[in-house]
C-alpha positions as CSV (number, residue, x, y, z in Angstrom):
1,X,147.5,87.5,79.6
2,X,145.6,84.2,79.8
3,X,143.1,84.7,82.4
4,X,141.8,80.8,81.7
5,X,145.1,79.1,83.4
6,X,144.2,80.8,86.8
7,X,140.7,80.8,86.4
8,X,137.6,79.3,85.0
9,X,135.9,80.5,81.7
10,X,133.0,82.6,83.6
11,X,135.6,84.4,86.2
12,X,138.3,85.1,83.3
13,X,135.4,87.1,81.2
14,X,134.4,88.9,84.6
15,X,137.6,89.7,84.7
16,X,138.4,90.9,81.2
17,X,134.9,93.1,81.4
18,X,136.3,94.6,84.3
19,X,139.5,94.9,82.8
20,X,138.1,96.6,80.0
21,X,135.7,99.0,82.0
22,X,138.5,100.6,84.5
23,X,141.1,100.3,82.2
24,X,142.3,103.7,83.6
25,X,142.6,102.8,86.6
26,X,143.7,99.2,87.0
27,X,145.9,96.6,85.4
28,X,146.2,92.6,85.8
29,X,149.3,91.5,88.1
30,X,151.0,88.7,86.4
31,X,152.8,87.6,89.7
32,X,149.9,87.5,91.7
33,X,147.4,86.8,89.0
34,X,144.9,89.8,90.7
35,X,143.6,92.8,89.3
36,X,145.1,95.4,91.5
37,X,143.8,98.7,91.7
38,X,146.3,102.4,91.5
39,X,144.5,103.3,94.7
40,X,142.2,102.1,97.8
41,X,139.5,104.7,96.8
42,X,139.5,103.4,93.0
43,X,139.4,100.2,94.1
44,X,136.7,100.8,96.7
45,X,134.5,102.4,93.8
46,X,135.0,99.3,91.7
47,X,133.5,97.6,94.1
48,X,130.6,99.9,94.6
49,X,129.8,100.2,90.6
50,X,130.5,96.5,90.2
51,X,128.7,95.0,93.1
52,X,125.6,97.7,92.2
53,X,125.6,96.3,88.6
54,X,124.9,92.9,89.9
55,X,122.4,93.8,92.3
56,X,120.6,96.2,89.4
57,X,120.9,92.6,87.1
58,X,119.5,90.5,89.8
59,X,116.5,93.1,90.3
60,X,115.8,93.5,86.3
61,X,115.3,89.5,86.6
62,X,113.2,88.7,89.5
63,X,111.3,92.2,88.4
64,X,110.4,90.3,85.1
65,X,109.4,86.5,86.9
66,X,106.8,88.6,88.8
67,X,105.7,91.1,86.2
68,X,106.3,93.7,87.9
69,X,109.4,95.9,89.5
70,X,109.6,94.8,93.2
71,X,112.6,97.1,93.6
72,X,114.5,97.6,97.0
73,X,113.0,93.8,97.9
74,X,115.2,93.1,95.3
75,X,118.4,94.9,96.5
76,X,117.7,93.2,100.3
77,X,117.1,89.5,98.8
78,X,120.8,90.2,96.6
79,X,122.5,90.9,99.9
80,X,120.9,88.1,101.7
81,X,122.2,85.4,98.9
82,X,124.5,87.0,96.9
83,X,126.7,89.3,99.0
84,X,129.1,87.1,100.6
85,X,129.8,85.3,97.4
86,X,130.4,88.5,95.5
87,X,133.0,89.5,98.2
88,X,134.2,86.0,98.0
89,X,134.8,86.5,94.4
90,X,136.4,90.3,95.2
91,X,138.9,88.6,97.1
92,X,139.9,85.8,95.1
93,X,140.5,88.2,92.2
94,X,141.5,91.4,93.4
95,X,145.0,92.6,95.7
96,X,145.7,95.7,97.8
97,X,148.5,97.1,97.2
98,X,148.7,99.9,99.7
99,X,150.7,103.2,98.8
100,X,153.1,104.7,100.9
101,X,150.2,106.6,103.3
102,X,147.1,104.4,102.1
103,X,144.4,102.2,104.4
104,X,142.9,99.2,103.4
105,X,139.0,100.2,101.9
């Protein structure tokens, strides 16, 4: 799998973290060139963990500019700047594949 001929150096390591990390759960699609997940719900959590790792990042780094933990400030200000390009990035990257009985998350 060459993640690099589909996508740049920084979204291929994403990738192959994430690959790595739910490993039970997913697998990259050679056809579509997506990380697709066995179920909505795995997928969904995914999401959650990864999107709440970035926010946690995000608040260890503007904690450390100010000195000090500025905490939930730091969760709202993620959201405001960083949400939609996260998503952005979910989509690009990522395919539902619905089951027989599933919904989209």
């Amino acid at each position: 799998m060459n993640l690099e001929q589909h996508y740049d150096h920084q979204t291929a390591a994403t990738m192959r973290c994430e690959l790595e990390r739910f490993s039970q759960t997913c697998h990259y699609d050679e056809r579509t060139h997506k990380i697709v997940y066995n179920s909505d719900r795995e997928a969904m959590a995914a999401y959650l963990a990864i999107q709440r790792d970035e926010m946690e990042r995000y608040r260890w780094i503007e904690s450390e500019k100010q000195h000090a933990d500025i905490g939930q400030n730091a969760f709202n200000d993620w959201v405001k700047r960083y949400s939609e390009q996260f998503s952005r990035y979910w989509r690009t990257t990522h395919a539902f594949i619905p089951a027989a009985n599933d919904e989209p998350p």
